[in-house]
MARTITOR-753213 format. One record per residue: residue number from 0; residue in three letters; chain; x, y, z of N, C-alpha, C, O in turn. Coordinates in nm, 4 decimals. Example, Ala and Ser with C-alpha at 12.3 -4.5 7.8 and 13.67 -1.06 7.14 Angstrom:
<sekes>
[seke 0; ALA; A; [1.3190; -0.5690; 0.7800]; [1.2300; -0.4500; 0.7800]; [1.3200; -0.3300; 0.7800]; [1.4236; -0.3319; 0.8465]]
[seke 1; SER; A; [1.2850; -0.2250; 0.7080]; [1.3670; -0.1060; 0.7140]; [1.2900; 0.0030; 0.7870]; [1.3409; 0.1138; 0.8039]]
</sekes>
This chain:
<sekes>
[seke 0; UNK; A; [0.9284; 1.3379; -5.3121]; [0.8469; 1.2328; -5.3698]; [0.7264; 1.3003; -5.4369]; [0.6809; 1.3953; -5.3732]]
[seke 1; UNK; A; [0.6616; 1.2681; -5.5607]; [0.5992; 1.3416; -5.6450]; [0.5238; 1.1800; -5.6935]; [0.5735; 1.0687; -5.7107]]
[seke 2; UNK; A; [0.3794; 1.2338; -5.7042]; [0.2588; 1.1491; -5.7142]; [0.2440; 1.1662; -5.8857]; [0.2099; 1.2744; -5.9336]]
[seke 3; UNK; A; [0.2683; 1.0679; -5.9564]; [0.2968; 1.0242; -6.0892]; [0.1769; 0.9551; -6.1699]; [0.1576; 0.9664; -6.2910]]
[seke 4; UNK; A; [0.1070; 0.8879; -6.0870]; [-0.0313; 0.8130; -6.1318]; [-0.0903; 0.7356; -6.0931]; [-0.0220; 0.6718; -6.0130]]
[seke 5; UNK; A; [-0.1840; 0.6983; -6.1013]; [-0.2385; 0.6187; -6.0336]; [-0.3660; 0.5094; -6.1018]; [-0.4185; 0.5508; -6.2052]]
[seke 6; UNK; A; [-0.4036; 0.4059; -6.0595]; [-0.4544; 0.3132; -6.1236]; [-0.5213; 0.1891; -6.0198]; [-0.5220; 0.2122; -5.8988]]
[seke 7; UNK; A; [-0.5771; 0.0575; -6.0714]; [-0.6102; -0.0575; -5.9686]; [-0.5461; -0.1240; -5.9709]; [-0.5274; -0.2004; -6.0656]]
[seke 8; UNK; A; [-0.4755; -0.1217; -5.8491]; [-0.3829; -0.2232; -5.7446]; [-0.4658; -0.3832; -5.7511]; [-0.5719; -0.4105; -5.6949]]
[seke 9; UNK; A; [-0.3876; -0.4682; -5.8310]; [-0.4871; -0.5636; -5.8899]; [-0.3998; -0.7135; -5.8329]; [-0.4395; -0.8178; -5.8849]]
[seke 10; UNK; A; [-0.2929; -0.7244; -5.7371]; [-0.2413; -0.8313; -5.7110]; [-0.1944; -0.7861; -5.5503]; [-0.2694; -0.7488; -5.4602]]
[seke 11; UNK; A; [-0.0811; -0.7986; -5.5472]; [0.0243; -0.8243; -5.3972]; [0.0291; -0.6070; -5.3246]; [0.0642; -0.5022; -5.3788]]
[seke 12; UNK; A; [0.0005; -0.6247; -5.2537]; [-0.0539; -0.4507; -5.1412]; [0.1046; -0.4643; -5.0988]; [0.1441; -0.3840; -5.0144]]
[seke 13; UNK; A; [0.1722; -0.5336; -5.1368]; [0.3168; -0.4891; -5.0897]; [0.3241; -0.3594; -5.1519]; [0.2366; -0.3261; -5.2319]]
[seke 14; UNK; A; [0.4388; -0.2679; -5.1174]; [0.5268; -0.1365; -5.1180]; [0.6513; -0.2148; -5.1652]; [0.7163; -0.3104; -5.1230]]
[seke 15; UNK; A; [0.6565; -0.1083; -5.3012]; [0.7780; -0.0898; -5.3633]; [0.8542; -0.0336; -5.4030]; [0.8146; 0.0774; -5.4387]]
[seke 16; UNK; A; [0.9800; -0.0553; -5.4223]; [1.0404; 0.0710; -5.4824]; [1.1081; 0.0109; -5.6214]; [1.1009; -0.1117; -5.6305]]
[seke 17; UNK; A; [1.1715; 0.0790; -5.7286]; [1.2431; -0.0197; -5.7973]; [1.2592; 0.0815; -5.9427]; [1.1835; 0.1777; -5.9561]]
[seke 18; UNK; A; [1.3900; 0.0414; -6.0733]; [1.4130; 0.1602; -6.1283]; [1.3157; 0.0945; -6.3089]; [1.3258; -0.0071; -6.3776]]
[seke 19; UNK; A; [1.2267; 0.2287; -6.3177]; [1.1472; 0.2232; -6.4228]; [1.1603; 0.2089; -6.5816]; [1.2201; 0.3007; -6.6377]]
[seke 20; UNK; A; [1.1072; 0.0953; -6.6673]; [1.1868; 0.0543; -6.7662]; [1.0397; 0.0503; -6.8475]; [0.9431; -0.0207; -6.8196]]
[seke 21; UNK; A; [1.0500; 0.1327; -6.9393]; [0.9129; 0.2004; -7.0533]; [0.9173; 0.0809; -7.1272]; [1.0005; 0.1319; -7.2022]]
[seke 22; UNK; A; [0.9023; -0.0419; -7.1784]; [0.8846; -0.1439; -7.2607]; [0.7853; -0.1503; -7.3692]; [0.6734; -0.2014; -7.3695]]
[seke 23; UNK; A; [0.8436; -0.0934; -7.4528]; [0.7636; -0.1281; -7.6217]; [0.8331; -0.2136; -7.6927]; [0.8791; -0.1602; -7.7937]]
[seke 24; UNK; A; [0.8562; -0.3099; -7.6827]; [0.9213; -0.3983; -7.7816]; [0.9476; -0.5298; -7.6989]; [0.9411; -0.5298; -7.5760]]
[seke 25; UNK; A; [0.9855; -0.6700; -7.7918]; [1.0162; -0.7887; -7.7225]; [1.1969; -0.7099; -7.7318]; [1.2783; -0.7465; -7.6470]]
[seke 26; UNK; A; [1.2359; -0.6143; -7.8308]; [1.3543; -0.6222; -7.7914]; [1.4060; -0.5615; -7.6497]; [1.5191; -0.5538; -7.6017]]
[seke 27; UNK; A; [1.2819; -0.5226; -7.6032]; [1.3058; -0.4032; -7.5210]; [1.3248; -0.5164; -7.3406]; [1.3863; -0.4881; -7.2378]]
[seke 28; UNK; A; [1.2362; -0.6475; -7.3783]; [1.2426; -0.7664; -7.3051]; [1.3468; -0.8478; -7.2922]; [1.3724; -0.9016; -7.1845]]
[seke 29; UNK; A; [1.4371; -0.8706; -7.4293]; [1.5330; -0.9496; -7.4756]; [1.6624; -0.8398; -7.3792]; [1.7298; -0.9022; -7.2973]]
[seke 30; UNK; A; [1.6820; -0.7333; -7.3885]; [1.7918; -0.6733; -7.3067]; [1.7455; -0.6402; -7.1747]; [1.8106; -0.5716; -7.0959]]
[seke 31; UNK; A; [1.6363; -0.6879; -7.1524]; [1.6557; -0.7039; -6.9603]; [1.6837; -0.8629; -6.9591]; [1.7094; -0.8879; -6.8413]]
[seke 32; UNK; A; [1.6895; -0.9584; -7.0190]; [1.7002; -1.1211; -6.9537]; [1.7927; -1.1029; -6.8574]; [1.7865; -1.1817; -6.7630]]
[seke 33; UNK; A; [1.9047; -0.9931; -6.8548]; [2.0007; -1.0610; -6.7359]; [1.9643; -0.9376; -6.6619]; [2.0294; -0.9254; -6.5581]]
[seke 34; UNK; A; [1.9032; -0.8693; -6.6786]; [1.9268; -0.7634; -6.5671]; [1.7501; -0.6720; -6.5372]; [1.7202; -0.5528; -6.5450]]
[seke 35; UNK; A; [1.6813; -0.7747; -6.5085]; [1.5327; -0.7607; -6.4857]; [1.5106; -0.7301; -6.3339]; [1.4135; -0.6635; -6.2981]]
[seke 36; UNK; A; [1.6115; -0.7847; -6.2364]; [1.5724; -0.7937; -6.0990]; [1.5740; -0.5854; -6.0724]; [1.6249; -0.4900; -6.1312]]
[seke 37; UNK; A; [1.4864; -0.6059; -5.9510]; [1.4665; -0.4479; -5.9079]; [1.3808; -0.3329; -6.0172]; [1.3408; -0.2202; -5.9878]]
[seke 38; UNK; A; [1.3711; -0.3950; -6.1316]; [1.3009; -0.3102; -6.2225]; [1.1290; -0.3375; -6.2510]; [1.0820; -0.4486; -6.2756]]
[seke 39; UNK; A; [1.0691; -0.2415; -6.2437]; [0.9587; -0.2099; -6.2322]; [0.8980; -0.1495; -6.3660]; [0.8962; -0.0269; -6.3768]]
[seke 40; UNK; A; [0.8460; -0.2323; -6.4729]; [0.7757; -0.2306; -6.5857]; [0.6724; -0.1290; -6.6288]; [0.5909; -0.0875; -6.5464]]
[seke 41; UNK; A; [0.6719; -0.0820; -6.7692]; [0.5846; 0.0045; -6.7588]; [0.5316; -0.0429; -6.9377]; [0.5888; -0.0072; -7.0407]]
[seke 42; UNK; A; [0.4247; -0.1191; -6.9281]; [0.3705; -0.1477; -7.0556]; [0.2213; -0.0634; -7.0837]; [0.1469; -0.0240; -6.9939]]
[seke 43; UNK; A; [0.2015; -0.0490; -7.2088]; [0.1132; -0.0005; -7.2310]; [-0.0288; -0.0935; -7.2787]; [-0.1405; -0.0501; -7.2503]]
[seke 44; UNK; A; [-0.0105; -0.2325; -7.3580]; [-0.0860; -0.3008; -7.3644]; [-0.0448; -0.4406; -7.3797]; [0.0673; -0.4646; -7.4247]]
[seke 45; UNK; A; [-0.1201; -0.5298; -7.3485]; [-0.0478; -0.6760; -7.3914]; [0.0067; -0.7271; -7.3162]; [0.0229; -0.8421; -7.3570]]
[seke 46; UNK; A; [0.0896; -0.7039; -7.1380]; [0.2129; -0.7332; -7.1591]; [0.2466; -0.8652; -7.1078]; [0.3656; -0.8893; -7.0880]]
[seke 47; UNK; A; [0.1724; -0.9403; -7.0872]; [0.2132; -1.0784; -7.0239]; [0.2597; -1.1622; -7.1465]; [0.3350; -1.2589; -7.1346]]
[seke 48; UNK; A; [0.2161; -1.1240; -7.2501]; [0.3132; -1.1936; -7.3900]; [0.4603; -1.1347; -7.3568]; [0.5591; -1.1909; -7.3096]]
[seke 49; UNK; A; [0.4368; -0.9872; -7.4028]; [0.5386; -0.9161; -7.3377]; [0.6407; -0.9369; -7.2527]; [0.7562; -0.9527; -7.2925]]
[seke 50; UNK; A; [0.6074; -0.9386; -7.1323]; [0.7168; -0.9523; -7.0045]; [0.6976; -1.0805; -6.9583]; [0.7106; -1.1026; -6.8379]]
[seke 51; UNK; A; [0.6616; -1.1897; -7.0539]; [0.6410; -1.3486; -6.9816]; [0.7860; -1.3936; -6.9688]; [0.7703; -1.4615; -6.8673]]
[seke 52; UNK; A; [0.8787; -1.4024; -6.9888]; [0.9865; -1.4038; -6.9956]; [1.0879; -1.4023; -6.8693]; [1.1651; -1.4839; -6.8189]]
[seke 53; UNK; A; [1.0500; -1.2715; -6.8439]; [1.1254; -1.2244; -6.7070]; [1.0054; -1.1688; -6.6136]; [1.0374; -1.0917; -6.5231]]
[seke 54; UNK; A; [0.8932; -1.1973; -6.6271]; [0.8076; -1.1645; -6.5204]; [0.8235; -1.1944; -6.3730]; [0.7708; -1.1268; -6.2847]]
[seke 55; UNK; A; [0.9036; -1.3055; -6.3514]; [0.9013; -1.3513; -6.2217]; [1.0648; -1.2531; -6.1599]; [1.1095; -1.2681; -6.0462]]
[seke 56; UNK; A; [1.1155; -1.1780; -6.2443]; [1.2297; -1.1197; -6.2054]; [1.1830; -0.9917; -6.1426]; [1.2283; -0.9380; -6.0416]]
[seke 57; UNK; A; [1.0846; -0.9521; -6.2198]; [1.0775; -0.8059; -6.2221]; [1.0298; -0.7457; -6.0524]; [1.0034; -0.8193; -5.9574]]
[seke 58; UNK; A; [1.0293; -0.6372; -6.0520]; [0.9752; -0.5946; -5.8762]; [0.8292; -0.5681; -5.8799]; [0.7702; -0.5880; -5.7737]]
[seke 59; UNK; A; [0.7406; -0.5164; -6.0081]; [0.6478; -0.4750; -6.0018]; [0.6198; -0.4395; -6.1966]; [0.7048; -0.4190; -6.2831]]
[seke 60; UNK; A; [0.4804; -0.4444; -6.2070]; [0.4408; -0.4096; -6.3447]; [0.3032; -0.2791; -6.3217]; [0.2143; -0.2757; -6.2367]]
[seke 61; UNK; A; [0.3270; -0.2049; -6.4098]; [0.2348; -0.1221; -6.4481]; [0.1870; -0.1078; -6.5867]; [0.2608; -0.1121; -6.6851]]
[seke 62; UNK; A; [0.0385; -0.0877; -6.5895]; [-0.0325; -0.1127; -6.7219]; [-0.1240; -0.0130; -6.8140]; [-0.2410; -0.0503; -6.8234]]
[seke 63; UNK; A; [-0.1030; 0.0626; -6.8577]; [-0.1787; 0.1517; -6.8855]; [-0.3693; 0.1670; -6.9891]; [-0.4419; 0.2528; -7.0396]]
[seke 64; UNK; A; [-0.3622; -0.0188; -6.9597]; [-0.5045; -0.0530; -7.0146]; [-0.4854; -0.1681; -6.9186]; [-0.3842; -0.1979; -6.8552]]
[seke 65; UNK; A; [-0.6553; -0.2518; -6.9224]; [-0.6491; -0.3893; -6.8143]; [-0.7523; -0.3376; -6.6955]; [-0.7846; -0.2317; -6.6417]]
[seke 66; UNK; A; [-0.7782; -0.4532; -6.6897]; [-0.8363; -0.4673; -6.5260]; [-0.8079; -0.5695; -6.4868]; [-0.7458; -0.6553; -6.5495]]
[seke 67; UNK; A; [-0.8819; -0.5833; -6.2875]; [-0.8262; -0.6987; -6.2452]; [-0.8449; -0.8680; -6.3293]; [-0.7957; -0.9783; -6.3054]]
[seke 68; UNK; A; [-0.9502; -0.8115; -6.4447]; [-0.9149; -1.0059; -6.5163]; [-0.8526; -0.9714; -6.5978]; [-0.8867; -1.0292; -6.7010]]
[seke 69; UNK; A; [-0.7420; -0.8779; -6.6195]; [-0.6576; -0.8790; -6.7444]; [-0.5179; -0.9995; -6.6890]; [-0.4562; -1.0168; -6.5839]]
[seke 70; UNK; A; [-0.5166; -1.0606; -6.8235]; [-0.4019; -1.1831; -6.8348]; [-0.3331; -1.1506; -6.7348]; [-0.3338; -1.2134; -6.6289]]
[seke 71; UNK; A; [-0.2270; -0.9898; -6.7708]; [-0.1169; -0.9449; -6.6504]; [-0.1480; -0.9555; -6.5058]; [-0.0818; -1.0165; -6.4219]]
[seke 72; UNK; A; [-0.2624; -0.8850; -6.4866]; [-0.3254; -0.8963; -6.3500]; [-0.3286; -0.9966; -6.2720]; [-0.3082; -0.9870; -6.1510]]
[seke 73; UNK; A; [-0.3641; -1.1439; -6.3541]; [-0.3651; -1.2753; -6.3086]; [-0.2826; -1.3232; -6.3041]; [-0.2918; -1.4083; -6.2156]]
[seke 74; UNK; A; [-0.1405; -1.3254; -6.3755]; [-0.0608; -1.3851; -6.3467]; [0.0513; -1.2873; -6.2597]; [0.1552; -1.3386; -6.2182]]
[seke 75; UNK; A; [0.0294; -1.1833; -6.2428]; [0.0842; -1.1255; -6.1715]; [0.0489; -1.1398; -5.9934]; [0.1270; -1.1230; -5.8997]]
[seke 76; UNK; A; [-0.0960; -1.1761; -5.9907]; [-0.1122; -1.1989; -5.8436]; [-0.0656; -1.3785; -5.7932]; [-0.0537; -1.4239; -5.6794]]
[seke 77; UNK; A; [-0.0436; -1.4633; -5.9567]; [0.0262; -1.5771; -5.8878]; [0.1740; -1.5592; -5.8510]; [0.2274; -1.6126; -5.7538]]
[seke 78; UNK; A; [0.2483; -1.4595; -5.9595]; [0.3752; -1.4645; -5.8726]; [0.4123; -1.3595; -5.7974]; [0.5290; -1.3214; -5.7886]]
[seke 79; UNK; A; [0.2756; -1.2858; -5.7153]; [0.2200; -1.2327; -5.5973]; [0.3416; -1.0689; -5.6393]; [0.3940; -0.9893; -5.5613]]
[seke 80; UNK; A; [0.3452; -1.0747; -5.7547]; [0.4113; -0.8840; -5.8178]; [0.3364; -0.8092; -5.7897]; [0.2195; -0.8414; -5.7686]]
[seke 81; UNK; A; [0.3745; -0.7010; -5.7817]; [0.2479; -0.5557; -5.7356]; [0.2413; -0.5316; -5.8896]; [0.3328; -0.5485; -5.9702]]
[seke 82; UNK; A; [0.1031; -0.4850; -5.9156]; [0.0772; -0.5007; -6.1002]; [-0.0351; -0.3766; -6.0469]; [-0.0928; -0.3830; -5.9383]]
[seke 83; UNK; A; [-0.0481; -0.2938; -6.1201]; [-0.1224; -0.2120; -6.1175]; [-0.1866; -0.1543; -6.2641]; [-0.1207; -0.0948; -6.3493]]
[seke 84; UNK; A; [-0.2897; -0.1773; -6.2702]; [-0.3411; -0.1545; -6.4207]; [-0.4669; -0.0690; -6.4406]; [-0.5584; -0.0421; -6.3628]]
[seke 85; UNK; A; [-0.4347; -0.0198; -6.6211]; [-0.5573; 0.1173; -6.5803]; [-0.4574; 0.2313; -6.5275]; [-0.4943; 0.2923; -6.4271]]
[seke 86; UNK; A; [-0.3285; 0.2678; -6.5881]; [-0.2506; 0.3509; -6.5449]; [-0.2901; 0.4817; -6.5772]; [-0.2358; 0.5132; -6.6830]]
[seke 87; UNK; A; [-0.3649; 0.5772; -6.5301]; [-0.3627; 0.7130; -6.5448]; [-0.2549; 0.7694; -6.4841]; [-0.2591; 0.8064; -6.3667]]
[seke 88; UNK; A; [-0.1172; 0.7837; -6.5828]; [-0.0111; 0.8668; -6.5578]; [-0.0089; 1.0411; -6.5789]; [-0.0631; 1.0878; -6.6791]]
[seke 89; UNK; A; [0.0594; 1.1350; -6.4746]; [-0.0019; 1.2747; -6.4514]; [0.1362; 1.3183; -6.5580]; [0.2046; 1.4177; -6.5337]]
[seke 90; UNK; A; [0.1618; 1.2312; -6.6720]; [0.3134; 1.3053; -6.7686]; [0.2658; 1.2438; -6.9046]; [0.2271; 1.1269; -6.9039]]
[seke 91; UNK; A; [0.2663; 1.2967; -6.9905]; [0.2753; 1.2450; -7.1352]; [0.3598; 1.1459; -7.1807]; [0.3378; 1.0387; -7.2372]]
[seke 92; UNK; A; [0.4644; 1.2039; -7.1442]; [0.6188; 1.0964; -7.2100]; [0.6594; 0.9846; -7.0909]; [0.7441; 1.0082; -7.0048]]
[seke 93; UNK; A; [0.5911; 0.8705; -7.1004]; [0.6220; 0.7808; -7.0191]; [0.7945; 0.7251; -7.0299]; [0.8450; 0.6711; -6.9314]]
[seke 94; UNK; A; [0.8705; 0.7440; -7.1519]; [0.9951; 0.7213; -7.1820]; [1.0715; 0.7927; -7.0654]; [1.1608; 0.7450; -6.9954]]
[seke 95; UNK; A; [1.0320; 0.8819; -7.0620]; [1.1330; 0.9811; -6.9790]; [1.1585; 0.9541; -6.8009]; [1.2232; 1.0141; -6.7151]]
[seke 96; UNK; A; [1.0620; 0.8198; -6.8010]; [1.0522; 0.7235; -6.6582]; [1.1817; 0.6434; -6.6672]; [1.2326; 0.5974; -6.5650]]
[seke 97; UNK; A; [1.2516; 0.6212; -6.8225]; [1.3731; 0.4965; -6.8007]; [1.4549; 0.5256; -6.7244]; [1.4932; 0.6426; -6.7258]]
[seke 98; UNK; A; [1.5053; 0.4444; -6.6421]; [1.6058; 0.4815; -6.5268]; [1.5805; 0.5774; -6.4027]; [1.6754; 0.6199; -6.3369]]
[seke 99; UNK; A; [1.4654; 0.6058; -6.3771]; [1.4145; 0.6563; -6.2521]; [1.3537; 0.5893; -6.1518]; [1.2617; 0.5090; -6.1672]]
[seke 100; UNK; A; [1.4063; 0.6225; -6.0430]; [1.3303; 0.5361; -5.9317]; [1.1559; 0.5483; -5.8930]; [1.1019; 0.6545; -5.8623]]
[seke 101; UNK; A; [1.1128; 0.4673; -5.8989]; [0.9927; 0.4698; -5.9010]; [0.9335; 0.4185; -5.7449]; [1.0122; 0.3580; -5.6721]]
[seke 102; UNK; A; [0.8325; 0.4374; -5.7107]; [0.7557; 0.3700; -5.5830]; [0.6111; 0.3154; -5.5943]; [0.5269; 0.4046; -5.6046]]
[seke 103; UNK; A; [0.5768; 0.2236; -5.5946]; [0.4196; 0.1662; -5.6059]; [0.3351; 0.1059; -5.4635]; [0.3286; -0.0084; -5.4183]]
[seke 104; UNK; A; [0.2997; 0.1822; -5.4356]; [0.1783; 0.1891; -5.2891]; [0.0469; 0.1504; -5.3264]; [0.0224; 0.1503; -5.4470]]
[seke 105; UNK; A; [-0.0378; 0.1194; -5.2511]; [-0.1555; 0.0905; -5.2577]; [-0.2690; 0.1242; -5.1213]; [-0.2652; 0.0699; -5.0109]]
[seke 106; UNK; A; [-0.3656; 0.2279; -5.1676]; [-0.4228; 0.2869; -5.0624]; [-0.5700; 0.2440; -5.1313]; [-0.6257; 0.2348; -5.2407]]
[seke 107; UNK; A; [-0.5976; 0.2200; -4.9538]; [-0.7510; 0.0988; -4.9565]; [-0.6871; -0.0303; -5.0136]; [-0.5691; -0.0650; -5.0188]]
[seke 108; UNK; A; [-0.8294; -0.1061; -5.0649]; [-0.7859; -0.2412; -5.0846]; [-0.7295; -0.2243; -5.2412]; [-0.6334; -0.2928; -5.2764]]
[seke 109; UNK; A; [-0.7895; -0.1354; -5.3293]; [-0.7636; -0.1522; -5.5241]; [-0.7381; -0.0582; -5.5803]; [-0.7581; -0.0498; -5.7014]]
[seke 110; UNK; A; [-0.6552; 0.0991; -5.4653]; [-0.5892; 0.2043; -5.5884]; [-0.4449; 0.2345; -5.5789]; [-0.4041; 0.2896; -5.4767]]
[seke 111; UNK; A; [-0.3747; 0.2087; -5.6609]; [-0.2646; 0.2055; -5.6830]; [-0.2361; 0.3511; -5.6666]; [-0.3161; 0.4386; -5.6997]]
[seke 112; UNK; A; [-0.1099; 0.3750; -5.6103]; [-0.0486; 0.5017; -5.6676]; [0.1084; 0.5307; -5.6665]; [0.1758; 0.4952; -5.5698]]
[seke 113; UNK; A; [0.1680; 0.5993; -5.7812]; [0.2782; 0.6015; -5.7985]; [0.3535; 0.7177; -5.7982]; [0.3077; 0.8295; -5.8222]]
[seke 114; UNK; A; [0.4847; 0.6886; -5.7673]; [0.5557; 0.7941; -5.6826]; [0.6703; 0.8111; -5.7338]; [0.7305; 0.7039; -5.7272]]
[seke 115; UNK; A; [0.7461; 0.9079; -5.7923]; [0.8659; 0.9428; -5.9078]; [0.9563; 0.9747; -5.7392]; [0.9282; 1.0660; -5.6616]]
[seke 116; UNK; A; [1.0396; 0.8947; -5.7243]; [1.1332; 0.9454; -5.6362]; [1.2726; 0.9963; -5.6666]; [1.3394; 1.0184; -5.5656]]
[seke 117; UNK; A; [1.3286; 1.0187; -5.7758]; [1.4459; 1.0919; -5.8270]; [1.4458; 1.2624; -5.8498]; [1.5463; 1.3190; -5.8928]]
</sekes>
């Protein structure tokens, strides 16, 4: 297990695990509709336009701008998702996360941290 990044844990202190899907595009939204469950989001800005769609499918979202009053943040703690935003990731190429298992923890009450488990 390898410590990937970390950020503020801004909704649900549940522990997760789930496989990582880099999302730049609504098309990139439109080909998860059927197959969103267990996957764990990785947007860079915006994404509750973004992932409004299948938000309530997903296992967890990560954000690489935002705080806890960002849109995602808020609606992520109503449908109680682990959302973590403010992503300082320790890799350049966040793409290279598609299809890897990922883990999202939360140590103390508001820092996220993430865990490349493949």
């Amino acid at each position: 297990m390898k410590e990937i990044g970390e950020g503020l844990s801004c909704s649900s202190t549940l522990e997760v695990t789930g496989e990582a899907v880099f999302v730049q595009s609504v098309e990139d939204v439109i080909n998860l509709f059927d197959n969103a469950n267990g996957k764990i989001c990785i947007v860079e800005d915006s994404g509750t336009t973004t992932l409004g769609p299948i938000l309530s499918d997903l296992t967890g979202v990560l954000c690489t701008a935002g705080s806890a009053g960002s849109h995602l943040a808020i609606v992520s703690r109503e449908f109680e998702l682990p959302c973590i935003m403010g992503v300082k990731f320790l890799l350049e190429d966040l793409s290279s996360l598609n299809g890897k298992k990922i883990k999202i923890t939360t140590e103390s009450e508001n820092k996220g941290i993430l865990f490349l488990l493949d």
